[in-house]
C-alpha positions as CSV (number, residue, x, y, z in Angstrom):
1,X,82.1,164.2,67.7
2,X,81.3,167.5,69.4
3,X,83.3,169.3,71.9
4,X,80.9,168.2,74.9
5,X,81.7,164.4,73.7
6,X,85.3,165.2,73.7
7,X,85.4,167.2,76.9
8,X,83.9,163.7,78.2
9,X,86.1,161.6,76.7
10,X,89.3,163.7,78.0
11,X,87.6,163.6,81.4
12,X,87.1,159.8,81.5
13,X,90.7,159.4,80.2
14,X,92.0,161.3,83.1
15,X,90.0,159.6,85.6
16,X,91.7,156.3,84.4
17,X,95.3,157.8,84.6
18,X,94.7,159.2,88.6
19,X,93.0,155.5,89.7
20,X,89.5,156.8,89.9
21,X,86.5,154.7,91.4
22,X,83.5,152.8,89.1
23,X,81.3,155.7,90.9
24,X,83.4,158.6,89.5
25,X,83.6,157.1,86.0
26,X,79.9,156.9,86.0
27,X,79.4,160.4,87.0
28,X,81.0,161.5,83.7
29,X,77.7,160.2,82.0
30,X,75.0,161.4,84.9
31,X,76.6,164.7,84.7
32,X,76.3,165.1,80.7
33,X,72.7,163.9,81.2
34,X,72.5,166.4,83.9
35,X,73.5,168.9,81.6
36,X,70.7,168.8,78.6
37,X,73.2,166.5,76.4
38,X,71.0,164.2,74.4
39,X,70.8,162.1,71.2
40,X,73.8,160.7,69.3
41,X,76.0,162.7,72.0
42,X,74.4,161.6,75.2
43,X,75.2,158.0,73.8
44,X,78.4,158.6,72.7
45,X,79.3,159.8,76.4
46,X,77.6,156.7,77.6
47,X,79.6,154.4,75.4
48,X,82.9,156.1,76.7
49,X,82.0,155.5,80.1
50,X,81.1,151.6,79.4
51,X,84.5,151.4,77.9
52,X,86.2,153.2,80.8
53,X,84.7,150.7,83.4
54,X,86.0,147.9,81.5
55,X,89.3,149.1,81.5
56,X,89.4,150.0,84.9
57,X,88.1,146.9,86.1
58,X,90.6,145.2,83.5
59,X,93.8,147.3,85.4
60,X,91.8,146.4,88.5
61,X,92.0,142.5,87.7
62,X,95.4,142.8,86.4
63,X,96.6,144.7,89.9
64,X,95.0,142.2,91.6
65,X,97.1,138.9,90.3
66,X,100.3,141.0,90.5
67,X,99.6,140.8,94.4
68,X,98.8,137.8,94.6
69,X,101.4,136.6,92.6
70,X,103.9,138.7,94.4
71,X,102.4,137.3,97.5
72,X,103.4,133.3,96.3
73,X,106.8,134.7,95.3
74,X,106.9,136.5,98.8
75,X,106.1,133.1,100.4
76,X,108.0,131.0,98.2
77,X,110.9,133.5,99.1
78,X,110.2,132.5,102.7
79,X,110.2,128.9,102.3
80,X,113.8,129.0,100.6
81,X,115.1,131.0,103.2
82,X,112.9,128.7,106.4
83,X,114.0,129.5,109.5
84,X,111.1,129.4,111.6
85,X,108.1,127.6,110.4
86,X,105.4,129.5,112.6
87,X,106.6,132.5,111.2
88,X,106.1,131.3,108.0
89,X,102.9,129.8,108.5
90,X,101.8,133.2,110.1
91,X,103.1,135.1,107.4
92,X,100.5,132.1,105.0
93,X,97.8,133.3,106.6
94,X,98.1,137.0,107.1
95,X,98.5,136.9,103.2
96,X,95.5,135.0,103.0
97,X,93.4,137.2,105.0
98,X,94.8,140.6,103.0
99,X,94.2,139.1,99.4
100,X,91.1,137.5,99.5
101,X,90.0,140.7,101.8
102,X,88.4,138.6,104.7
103,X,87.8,139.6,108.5
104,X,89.4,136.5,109.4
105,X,92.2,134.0,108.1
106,X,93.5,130.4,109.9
107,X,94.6,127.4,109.6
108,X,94.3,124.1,111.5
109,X,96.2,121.0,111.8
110,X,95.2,117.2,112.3
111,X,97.4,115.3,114.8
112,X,96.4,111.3,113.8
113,X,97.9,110.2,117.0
114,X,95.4,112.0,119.4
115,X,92.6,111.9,116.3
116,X,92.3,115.5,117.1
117,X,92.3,118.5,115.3
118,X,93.7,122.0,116.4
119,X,94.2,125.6,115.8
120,X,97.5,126.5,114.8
121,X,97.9,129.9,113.2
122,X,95.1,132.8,113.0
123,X,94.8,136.3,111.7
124,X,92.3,138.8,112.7
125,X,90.6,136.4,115.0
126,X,89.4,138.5,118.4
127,X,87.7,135.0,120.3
128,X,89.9,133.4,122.6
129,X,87.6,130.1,122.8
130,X,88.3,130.5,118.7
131,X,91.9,130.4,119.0
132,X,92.1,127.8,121.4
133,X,89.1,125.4,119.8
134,X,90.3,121.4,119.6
135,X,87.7,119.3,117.6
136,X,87.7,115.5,116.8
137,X,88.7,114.7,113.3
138,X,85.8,115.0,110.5
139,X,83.4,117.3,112.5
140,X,82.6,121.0,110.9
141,X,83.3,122.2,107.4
142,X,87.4,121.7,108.4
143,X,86.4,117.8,108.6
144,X,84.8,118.2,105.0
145,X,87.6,119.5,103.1
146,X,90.0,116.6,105.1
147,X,87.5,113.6,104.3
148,X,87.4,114.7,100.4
149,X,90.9,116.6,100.0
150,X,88.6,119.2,98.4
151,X,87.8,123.3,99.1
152,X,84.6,123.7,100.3
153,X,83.2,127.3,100.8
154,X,80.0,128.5,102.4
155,X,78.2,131.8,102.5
156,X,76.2,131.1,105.7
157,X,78.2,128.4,107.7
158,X,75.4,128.1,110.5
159,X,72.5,127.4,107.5
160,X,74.7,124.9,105.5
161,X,73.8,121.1,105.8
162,X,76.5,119.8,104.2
163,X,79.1,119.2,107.2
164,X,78.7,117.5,110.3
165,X,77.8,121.0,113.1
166,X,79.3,119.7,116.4
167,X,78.2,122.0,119.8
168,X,82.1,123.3,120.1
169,X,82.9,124.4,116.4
170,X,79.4,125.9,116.2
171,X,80.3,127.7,119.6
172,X,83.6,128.9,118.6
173,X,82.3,130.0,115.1
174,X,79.6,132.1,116.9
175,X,81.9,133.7,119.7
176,X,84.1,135.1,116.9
177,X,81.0,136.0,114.8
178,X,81.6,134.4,111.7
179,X,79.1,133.7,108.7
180,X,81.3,132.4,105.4
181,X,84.1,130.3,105.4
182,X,86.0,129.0,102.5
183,X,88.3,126.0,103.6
184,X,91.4,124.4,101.7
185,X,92.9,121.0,101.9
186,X,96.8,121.4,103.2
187,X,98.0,118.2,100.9
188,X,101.2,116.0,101.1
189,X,100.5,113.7,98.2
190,X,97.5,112.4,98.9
191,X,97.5,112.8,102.9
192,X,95.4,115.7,104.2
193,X,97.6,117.4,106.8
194,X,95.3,120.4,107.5
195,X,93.1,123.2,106.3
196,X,93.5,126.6,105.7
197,X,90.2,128.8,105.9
198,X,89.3,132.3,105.0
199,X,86.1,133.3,106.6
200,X,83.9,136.6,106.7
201,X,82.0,137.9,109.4
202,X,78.8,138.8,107.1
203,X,77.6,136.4,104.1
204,X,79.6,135.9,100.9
205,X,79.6,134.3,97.8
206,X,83.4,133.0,97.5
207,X,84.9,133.5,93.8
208,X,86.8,130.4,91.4
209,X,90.1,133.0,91.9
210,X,89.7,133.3,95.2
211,X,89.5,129.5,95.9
212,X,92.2,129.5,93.3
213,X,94.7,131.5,95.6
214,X,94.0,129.9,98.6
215,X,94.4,126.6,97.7
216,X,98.2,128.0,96.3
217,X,99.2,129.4,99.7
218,X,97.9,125.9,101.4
219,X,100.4,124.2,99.0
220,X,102.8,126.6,100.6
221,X,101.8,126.1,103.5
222,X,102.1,122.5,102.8
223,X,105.6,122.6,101.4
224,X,106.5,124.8,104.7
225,X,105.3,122.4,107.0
226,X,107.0,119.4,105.1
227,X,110.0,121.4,104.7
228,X,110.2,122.0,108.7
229,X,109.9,118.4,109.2
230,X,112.6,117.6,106.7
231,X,114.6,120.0,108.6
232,X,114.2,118.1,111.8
233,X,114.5,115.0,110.8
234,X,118.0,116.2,109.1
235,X,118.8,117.6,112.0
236,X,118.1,114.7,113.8
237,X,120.2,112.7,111.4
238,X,123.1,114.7,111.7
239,X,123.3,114.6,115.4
240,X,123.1,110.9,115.2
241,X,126.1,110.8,112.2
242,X,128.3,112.6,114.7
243,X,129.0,109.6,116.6
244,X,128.4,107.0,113.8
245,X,131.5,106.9,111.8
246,X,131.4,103.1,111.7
247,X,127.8,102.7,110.3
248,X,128.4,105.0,107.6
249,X,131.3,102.9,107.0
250,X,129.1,99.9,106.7
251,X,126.7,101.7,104.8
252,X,128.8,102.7,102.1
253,X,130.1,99.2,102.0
254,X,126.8,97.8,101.6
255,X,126.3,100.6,98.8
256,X,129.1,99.5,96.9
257,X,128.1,96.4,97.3
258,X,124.6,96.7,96.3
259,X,125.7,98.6,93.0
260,X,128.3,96.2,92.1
261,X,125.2,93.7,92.2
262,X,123.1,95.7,90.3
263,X,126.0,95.9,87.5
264,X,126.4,92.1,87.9
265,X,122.9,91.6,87.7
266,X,122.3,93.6,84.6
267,X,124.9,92.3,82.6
268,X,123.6,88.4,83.7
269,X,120.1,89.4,81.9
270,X,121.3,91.1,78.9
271,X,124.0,88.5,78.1
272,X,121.7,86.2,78.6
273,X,122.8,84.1,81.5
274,X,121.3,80.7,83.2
275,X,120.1,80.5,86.7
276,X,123.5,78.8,87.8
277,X,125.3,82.7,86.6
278,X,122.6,84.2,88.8
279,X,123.4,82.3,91.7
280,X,127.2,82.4,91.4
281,X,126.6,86.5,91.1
282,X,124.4,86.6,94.2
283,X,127.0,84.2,96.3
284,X,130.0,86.7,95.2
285,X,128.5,89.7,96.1
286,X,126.6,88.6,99.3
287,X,129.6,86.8,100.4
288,X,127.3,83.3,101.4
289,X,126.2,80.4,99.2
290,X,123.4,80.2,97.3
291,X,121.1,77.5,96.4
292,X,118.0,77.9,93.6
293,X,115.1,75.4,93.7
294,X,112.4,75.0,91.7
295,X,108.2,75.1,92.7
296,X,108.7,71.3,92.9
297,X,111.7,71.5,95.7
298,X,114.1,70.3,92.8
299,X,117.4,72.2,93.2
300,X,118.3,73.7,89.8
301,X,121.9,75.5,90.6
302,X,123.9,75.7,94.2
303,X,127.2,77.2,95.1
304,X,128.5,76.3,98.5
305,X,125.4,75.9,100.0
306,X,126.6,72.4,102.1
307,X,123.1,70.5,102.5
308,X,121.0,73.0,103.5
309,X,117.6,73.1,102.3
310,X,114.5,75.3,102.8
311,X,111.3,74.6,104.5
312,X,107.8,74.5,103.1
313,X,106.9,77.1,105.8
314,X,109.5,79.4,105.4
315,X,108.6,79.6,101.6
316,X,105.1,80.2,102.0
317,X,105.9,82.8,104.6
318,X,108.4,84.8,102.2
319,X,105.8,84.6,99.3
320,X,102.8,86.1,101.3
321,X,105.1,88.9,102.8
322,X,107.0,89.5,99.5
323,X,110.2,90.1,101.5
324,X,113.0,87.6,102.5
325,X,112.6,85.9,105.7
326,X,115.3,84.3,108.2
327,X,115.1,80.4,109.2
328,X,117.5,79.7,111.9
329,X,121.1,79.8,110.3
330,X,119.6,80.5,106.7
331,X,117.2,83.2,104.2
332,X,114.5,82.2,102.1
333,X,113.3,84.3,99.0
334,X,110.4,83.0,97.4
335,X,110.1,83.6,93.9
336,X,107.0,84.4,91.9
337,X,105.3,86.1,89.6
338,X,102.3,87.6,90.5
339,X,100.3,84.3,92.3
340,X,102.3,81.6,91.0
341,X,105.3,80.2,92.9
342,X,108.5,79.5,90.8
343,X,110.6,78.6,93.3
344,X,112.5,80.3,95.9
345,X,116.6,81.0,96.8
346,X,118.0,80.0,100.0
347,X,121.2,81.3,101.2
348,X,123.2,80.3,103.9
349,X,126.8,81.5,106.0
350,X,125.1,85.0,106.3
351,X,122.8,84.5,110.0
352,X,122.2,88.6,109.4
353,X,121.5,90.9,106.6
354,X,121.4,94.4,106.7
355,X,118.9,96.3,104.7
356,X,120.7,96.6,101.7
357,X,122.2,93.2,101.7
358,X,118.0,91.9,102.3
359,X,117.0,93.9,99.2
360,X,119.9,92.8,97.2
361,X,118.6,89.3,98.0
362,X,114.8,90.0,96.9
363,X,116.3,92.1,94.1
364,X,118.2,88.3,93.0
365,X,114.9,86.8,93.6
366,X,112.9,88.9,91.2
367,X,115.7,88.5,88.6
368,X,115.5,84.9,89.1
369,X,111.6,85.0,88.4
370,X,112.4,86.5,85.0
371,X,114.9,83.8,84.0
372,X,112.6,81.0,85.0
373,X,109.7,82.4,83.1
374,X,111.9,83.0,80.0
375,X,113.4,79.9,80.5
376,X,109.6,78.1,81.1
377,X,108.5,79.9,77.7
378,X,112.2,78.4,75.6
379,X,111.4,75.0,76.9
380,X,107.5,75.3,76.6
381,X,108.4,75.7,72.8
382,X,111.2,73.3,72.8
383,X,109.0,70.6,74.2
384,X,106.5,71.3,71.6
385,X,109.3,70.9,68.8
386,X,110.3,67.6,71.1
387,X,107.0,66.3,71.5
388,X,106.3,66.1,67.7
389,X,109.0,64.8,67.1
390,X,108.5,62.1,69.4
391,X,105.2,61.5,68.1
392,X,106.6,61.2,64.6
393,X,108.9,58.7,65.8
394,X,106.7,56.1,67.5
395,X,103.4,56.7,64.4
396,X,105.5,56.5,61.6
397,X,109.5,55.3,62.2
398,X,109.6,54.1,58.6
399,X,108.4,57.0,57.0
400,X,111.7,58.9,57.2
401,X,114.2,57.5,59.2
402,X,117.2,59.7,58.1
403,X,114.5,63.5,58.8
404,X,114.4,61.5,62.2
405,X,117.9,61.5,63.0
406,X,118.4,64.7,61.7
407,X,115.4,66.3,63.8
408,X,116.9,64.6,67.1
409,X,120.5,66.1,65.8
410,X,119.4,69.8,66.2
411,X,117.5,69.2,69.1
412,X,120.2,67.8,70.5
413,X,118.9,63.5,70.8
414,X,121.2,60.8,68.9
415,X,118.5,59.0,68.4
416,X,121.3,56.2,67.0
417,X,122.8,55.7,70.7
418,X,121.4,53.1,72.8
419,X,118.3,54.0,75.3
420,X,116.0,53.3,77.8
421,X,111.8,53.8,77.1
422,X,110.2,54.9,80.0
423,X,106.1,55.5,80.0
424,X,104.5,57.3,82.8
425,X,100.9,56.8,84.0
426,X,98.8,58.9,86.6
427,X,95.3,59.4,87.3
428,X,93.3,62.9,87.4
429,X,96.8,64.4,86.8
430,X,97.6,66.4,83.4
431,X,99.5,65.1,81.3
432,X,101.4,68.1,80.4
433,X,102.4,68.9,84.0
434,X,103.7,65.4,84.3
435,X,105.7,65.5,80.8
436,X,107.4,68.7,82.5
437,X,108.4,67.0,85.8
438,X,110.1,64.6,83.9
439,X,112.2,66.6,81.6
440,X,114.7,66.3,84.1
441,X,115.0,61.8,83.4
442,X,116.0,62.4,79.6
443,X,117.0,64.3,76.2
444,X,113.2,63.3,74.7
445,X,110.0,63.9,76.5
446,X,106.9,64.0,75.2
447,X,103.4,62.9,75.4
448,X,101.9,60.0,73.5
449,X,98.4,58.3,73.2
450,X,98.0,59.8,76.5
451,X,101.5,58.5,78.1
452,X,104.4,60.2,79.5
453,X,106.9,58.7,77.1
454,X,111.1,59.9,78.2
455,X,114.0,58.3,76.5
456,X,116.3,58.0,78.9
457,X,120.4,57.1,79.3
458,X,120.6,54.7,81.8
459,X,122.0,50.9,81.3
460,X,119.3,49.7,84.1
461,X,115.8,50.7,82.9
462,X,114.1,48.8,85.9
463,X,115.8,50.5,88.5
464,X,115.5,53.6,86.9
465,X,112.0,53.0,86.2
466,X,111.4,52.7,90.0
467,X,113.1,55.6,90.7
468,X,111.2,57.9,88.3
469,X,108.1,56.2,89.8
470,X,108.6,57.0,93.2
471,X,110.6,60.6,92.7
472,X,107.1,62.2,89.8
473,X,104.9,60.5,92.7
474,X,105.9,63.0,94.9
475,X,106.4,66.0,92.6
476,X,102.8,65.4,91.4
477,X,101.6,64.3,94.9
478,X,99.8,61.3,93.2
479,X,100.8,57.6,92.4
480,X,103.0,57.4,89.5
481,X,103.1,54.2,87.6
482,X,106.3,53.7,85.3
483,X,107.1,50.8,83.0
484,X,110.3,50.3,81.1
485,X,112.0,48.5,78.0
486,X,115.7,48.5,76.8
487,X,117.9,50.1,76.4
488,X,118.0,49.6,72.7
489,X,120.1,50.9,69.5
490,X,117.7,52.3,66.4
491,X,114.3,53.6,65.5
492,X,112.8,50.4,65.3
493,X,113.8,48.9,68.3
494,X,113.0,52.3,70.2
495,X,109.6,51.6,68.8
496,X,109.7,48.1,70.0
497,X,110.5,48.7,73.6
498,X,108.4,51.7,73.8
499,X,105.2,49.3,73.2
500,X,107.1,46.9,76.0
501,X,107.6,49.7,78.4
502,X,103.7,50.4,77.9
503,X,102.4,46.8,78.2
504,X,104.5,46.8,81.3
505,X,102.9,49.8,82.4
506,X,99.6,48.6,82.1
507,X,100.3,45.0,83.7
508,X,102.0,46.9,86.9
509,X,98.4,48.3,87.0
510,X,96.6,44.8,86.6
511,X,98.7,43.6,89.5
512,X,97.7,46.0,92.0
513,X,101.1,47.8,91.8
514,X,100.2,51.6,91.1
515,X,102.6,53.7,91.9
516,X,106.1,52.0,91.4
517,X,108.2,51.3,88.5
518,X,109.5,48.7,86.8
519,X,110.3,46.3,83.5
520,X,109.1,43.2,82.3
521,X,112.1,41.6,83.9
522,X,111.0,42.6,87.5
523,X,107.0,41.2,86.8
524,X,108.7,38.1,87.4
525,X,106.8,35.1,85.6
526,X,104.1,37.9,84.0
527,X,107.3,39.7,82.7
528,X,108.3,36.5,81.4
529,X,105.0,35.8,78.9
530,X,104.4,39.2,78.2
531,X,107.6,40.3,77.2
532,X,108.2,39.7,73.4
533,X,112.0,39.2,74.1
534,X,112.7,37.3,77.6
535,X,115.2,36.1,78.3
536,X,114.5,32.5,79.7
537,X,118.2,32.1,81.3
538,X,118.1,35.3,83.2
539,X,114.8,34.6,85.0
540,X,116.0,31.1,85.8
541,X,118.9,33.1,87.3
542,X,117.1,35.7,88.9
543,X,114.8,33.2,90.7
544,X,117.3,30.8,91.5
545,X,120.5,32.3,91.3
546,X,121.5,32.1,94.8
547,X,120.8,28.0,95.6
548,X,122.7,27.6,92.0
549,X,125.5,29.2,93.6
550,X,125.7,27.6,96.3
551,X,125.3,24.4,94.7
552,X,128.3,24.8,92.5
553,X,130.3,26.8,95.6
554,X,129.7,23.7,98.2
555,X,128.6,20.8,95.8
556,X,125.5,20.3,97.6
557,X,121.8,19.0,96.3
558,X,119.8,22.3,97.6
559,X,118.4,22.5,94.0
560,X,117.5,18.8,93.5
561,X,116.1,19.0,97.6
562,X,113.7,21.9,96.6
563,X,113.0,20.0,93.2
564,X,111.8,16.7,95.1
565,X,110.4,19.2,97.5
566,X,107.6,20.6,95.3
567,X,107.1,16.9,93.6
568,X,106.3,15.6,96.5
569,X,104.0,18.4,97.6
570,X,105.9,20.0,100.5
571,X,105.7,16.8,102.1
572,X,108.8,16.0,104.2
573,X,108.5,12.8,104.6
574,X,107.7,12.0,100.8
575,X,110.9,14.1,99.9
576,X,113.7,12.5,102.4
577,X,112.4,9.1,101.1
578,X,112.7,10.3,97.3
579,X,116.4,11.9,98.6
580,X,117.4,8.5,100.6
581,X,118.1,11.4,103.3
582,X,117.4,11.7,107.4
583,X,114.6,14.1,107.4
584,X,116.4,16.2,109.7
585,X,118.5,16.6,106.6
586,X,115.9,17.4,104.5
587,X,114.6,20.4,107.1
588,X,118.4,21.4,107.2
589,X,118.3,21.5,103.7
590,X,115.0,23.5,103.4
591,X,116.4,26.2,106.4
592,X,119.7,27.1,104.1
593,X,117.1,27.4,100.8
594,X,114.8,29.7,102.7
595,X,117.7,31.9,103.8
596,X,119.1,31.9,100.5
597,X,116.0,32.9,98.6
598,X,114.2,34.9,101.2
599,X,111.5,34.8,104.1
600,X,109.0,34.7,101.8
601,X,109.9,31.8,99.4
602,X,106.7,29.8,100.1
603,X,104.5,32.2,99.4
604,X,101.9,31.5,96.7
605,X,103.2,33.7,93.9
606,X,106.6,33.3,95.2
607,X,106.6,29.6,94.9
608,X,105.2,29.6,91.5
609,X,107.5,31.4,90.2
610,X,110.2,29.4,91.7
611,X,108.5,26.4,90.4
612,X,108.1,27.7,87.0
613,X,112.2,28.4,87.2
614,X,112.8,24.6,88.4
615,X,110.7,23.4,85.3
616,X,112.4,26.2,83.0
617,X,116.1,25.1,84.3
618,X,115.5,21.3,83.3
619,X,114.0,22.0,80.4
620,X,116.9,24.3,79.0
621,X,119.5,21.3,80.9
């Protein structure tokens, strides 16, 4: 390198120590040119001077973030020690306006109660009519940047079709002589709660840093203005706490409370606990009693809820507002899981909650959901495990009969006790819903050849039966048609009286009487030829039993009267001479049988089957 070259270099090196301009680094090179330096030299020179603009505009770059940085940290400095929010705000934007170098800096803010937007801070603004402008919301660039929570800059605001020009902005703009704008969203989550712009009086292209920086001193901005309304609410707050001693009592109470749940709560779902645990938890620590019911209006647990119940509107209300809602004297929390209703809680002796006791409520509610849907999937699987075995035991009883008992043993069915068969009929109703709402009648339930089949415990399988019939006819809101056998002892007999309980079934539908329950010993007559193992005496008994009675209480001839009654074809007269009897006797006689049997003694099935009992009773004599 020659001495020119280094002469040049030395020169260039010193203009970067003293902060010289691009122009005076570039002189360096014009002036060797100048000078007759040529060739290998001149480009040398030339080289040096590239290099020395790249490093100034490097330190140039490098200057630049350390103000702007210092600026956030200036700002963030102000918003830890916020006194004055408008002082803050103006502080913002006179930062703005210095960094990004701009005539003018501002920032507006929407008020969503008068769906107006207005000026709040400016710097370097010289237009009254722009300090004082008040726009409807979404009108100008400002409207923009709130609709899409995005910057938006333009180079030529009154030549850019993007935004919505309204006859005040445009006025304003032009009044203080403006031509680019860049505009930032002032963000609270996702809520726009302003804008802060940066605009030039001549046309400019806006730079990715430039928008970079403003958008960080809108988030202060942001942070300043929540901060100030923290402040003021806290504020606020405190001036109400002076004189509320009492409520902070109560709300610490209700805290306690509310964790002491919470702990209760927990501990219930990871040991494991039934709905009744729940309930008893939720009564203890709301101080009120608590009742859980199923979808169906069946109560599954209660403590000291007296006979309370919920109503149908009340339930439906608390599902579709997904909070608790009061009913006179008592709260109903519905409990689902997503769209399906589980069932819902009612609690009573509490005619107000507070907040936290309300939520403490729900809070039970949801828990409750949980344990119904784990207990829905345990019994789902159980019934599976029940239903097979079921199955097993009506197809094939002599296949195995000892793996039977031992099947019903860990399910937790002795299927060597004594018990009633039960099968279940309904029309356009599934047969798996109605197996489920009548786990509640018995150990077994299952579903065979299309049948609701339950072994049940209960001595009196008719009355049962009708019971069952009328209680799954309103779960299922459909008739219900139930026969029943037994109850019996073994496999075999179970297997028996389940093929009695279903012929009953079917011959309570051939008689027109869908929807009620019943066994062969309440069809009367029909019971008596279909059943495989009537009992002759106890029909005669059932039919007649109360003129037997009185015959052997009063030694009178009622029996024999109603006898020559029927043989004589319900002729008076032909009876009182076949008695030797005053036919006012014989009407006498007839009045105390018709009271003792029932209003409806003569009608035609009636009196069949109490003619069939007159013939069975002297047969059997």
């Amino acid at each position: 390198m020659t001495i020119v070259a280094v002469d040049a270099v030395r020169t260039l090196l010193d203009l970067l120590a003293v902060g010289a301009s691009g122009d005076q680094l570039a002189k360096v090179a014009a002036d060797a040119r100048a000078s007759g330096v040529t060739g290998p030299e001149l480009a040398r020179i030339e080289r040096a001077a590239e290099q020395a603009q790249r490093v100034r505009q490097t330190v140039v770059a490098h200057r630049r973030r350390e103000a702007e940085l210092t600026a956030l940290f200036d700002t963030a400095s102000d918003l830890a020690r916020l006194r004055d929010t408008d002082a803050v705000l103006r502080s913002i934007v006179h930062r703005a306006r210095m960094l990004l170098g701009v005539d003018v800096s501002y920032l507006s803010m929407n008020d969503e109660v008068a769906g107006r937007t207005y000026m709040r801070v400016t710097d370097g603004s010289v237009s009254a009519l722009f300090q004082q402008v008040t726009l409807a919301m979404g009108e100008g660039l400002g409207g923009l940047v709130a609709q899409t929570a995005r910057p938006y800059a333009t180079r030529d605001y009154f030549a850019d079709e993007r935004f919505r020009h309204t006859t005040p902005i445009d006025a304003s703009v032009r009044d203080e002589g403006l031509s680019a704008i860049l505009g930032v969203p002032l963000l609270l989550g996702s809520k726009v709660i302003g804008v802060l712009y940066a605009a030039d009086r001549a046309p400019r292209e806006f730079a990715a840093e430039e928008v970079a920086l403003l958008a960080s001193l809108a988030d202060h901005a942001a942070i300043a203005i929540d901060n100030a309304h923290l402040l003021d609410e806290t504020r606020l707050a405190l001036a109400e706490l002076n004189g509320a001693n009492e409520t902070i009592s109560a709300h610490n109470a209700a805290m306690r409370r509310a964790e002491d749940a919470h702990d209760k709560l927990m501990d219930l779902v990871l040991r494991g606990g039934d709905v009744p645990e729940v309930a008893a938890g939720v009564a203890q620590v709301l101080h009120g009693g608590i009742a859980v019911y199923d979808a169906a209006g069946a109560e599954l647990a209660k403590v000291g809820t007296g006979s309370a119940r919920p109503t149908a509107k009340a339930v439906a209300t608390s599902r579709s507002s997904g909070r608790a809602v009061s009913n006179q004297d008592t709260w109903v929390c519905a409990v689902h899981a997503g769209q399906e209703l589980l069932g819902c809680l009612l609690l009573t002796g509490r005619p107000t909650l507070d907040d936290a006791d309300r939520r403490l409520f729900e809070r039970a509610g949801v828990v409750t959901a949980l344990l119904l849907m784990l207990r829905r999937s345990v019994a789902q699987a159980e019934d599976e495990v029940r239903g097979e075995l079921l199955t097993d035991l009506l197809t094939a009883p002599d296949r195995n009969p000892g793996a039977l008992l031992a099947r019903g043993h860990r399910l937790g069915v002795d299927l060597a006790e004594p018990y009633s068969v039960l099968v279940a009929t309904a029309d356009d109703v599934p047969r798996r819903r109605l197996a489920m709402a009548a786990t509640r009648y018995g150990p077994l339930v299952g579903v065979h050849a299309d049948q609701v089949v339950v072994l049940a415990r209960d001595a009196d399988a008719g009355k049962l039966a009708a019971r069952v019939a009328t209680e799954l006819g309103s779960t299922v809101d459909t008739p219900v048609t139930v026969g029943a056998a037994g109850p019996v002892t073994g496999i075999s007999e179970l297997v028996a009286a389940y093929a009695e309980a279903a012929r009953c079934a079917r011959s309570l539908v051939a008689l027109g009487r869908v929807g009620q329950g019943g066994s062969m010993g309440d069809l009367g007559f029909v019971g008596l030829l279909l059943g495989e193992s009537a009992d002759l005496d106890d029909y005669v008994r059932a039919t007649l039993g109360p003129v037997l009675d009185y015959d052997d209480r009063r030694g009178t001839e009622l029996l024999r009267t109603l006898r020559e009654y029927y043989a004589s074809g319900t002729n008076l007269t032909k009876a009182k001479d076949a008695l030797h009897v005053h036919v006012n006797t014989v009407v006498q006689r007839m009045e105390r049988i018709g009271s003792l049997l029932g209003h409806d003694w003569q009608a035609p099935e009636r009196a069949l089957e109490i003619q069939l009992a007159l013939r069975l009773h002297d047969l059997m004599a």
